[in-house]
C-alpha positions in Angstrom: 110.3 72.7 26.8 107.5 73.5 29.2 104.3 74.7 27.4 101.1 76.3 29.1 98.2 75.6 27.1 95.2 78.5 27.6 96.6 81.6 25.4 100.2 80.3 24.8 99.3 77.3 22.5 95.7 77.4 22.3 93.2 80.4 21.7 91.1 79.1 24.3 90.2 82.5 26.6 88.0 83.9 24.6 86.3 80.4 25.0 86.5 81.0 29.0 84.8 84.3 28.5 81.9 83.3 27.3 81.4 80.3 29.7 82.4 82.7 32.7 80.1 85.5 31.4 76.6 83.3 30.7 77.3 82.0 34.1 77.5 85.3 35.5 74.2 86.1 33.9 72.7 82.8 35.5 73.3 84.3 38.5 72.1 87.3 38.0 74.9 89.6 37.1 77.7 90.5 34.9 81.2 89.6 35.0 83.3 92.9 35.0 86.6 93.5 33.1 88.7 93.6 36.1 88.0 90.5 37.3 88.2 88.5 33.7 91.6 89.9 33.6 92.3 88.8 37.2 91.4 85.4 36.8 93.6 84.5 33.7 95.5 82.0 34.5 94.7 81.2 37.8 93.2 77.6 39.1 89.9 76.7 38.8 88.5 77.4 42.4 90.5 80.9 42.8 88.1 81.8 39.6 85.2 80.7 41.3 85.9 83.0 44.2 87.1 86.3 42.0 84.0 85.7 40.2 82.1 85.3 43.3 83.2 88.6 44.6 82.6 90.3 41.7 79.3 89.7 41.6 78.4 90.4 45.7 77.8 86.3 46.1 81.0 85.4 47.7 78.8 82.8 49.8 77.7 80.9 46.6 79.2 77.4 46.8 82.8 77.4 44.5 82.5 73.9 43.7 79.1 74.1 42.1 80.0 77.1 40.0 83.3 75.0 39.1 81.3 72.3 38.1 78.7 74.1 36.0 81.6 75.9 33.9 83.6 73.0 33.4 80.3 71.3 31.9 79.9 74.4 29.6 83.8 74.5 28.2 84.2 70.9 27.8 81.5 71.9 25.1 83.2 74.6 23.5 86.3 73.0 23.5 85.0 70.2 21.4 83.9 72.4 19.1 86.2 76.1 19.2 89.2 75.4 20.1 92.3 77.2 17.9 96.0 77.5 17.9 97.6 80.4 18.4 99.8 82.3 16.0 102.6 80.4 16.0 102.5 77.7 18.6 101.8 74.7 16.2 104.8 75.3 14.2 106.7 75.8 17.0 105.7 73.0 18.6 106.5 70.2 15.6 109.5 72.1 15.5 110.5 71.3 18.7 109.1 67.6 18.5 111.1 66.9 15.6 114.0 68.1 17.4 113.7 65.4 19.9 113.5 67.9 22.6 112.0 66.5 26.0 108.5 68.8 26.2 105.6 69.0 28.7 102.3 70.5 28.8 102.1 72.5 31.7 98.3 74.0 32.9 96.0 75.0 35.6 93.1 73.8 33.6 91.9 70.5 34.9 92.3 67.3 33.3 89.0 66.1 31.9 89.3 69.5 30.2 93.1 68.8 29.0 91.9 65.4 27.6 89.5 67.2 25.2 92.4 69.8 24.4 94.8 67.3 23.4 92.4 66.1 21.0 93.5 69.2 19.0 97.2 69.6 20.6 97.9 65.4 19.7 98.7 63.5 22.9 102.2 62.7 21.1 103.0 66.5 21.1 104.4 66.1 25.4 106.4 63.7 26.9 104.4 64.3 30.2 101.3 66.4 31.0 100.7 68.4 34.6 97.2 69.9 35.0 96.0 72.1 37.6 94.1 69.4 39.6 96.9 66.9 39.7 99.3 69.1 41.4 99.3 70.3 45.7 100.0 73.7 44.6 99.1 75.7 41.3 100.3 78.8 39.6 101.3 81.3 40.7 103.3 78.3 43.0 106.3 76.9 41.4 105.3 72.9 41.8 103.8 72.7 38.5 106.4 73.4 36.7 109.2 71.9 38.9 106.7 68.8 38.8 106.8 68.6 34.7 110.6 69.0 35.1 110.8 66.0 37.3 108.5 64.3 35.3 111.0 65.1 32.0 114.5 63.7 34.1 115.3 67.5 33.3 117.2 70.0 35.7 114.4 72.8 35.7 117.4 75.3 35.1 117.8 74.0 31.5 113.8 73.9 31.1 112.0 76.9 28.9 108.9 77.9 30.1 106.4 79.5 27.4 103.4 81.7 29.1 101.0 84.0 28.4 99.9 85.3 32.1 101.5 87.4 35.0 100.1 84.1 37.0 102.2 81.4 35.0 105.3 83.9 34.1 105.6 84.3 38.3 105.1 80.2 38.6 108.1 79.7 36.0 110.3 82.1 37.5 109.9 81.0 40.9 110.6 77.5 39.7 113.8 78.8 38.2 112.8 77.9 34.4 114.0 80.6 31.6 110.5 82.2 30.7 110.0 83.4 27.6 106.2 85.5 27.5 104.1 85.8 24.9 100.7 88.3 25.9 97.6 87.3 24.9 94.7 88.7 27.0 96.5 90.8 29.5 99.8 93.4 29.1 102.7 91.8 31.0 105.2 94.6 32.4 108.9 93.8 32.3 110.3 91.9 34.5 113.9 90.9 35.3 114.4 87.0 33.5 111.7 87.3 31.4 111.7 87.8 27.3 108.7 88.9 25.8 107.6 88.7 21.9 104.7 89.4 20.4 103.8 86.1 19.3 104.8 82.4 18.6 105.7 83.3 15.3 109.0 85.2 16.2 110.1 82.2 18.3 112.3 79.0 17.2 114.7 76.7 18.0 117.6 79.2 17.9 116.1 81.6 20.2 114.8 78.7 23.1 118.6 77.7 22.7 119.4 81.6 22.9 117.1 81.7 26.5 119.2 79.2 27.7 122.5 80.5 26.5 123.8 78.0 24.8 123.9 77.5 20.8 121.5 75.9 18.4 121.4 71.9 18.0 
């Protein structure tokens, strides 16, 4: 099992929002709709340049603006952070099934190590976050890396996402994708199952994805 974290297990964009839109405001502007929606799920210094763009700055330095919102969300993190409908059951459920899982993000890892104070660092056999990999979503090497990392063929891997940027990075990898929206519509797309939430998802239906029956 492959698990993104912001939106598929943890309510955590609404979170980005607000970090995103006071630093918007500290420079001057406002963050608009389309490019909140365009930056879900992408890395860290992609965001800094949408956000860039959208205000008319694109020559203010990424790395500062990186740095200033990961000071802000590490604090609201420590202090916000929920599960989404669903995930935490699903989760143990899978856990107690013995079933080889991984945390798979493009947030970066001093950020993760906060997270997993609320996910429980014995939730994932192996953790890949945006900064530790060459390439990050929409690119297939995170998840191929967290298969690696499992001793599991990526073709017998679920993927669980939230974004057009991590459904694309699954696929591409060649993982079964099942997509559950949070912020953002995702249309249909060929090797994709969508539902609404965590809460209509269980062990039957991630053996189901993979076409095979129920342990």
């Amino acid at each position: 099992m492959l698990f993104d974290m912001d939106g598929t297990l943890v309510d955590s964009e609404k979170l980005w929002d607000v970090a995103l839109q006071e630093l918007a405001a500290v420079y001057g502007g406002s963050m608009s709709d389309a490019a909140r929606k365009a930056i879900i799920g992408t890395s860290m210094a992609h965001s800094m340049r949408i956000l860039h763009d959208d205000l008319g700055q694109p020559d203010r330095d990424p790395e500062a603006s990186a740095a200033w919102i990961n000071a802000r969300i590490l604090d609201l993190f420590r202090t916000g952070l929920r599960w989404r409908p669903g995930a935490l059951a699903l989760l143990r459920a899978v856990r107690a099934a013995g079933i080889p899982t991984a945390l798979v993000t493009s947030s970066g890892r001093p950020l993760v190590e906060v997270a997993l104070d609320t996910l429980g660092r014995d939730s994932f056999d192996a953790v890949v976050c945006g900064d530790e990999v060459d390439a990050a979503k929409p690119h297939p090497e995170p998840y191929l890396t967290a298969a690696r990392l499992l001793g599991v063929p990526i073709g017998r891997c679920v993927a669980i996402e939230d974004s057009p940027t991590g459904v694309a990075s699954a696929l591409a990898a060649g993982a079964a994708v099942l997509a559950v929206p949070a912020e953002v519509p995702l249309p249909p797309t060929d090797g994709v199952h969508q539902r609404e939430s965590l809460t209509a998802a269980d062990l039957e239906l991630l053996a189901a994805l993979l076409g095979e029956p129920p342990a």
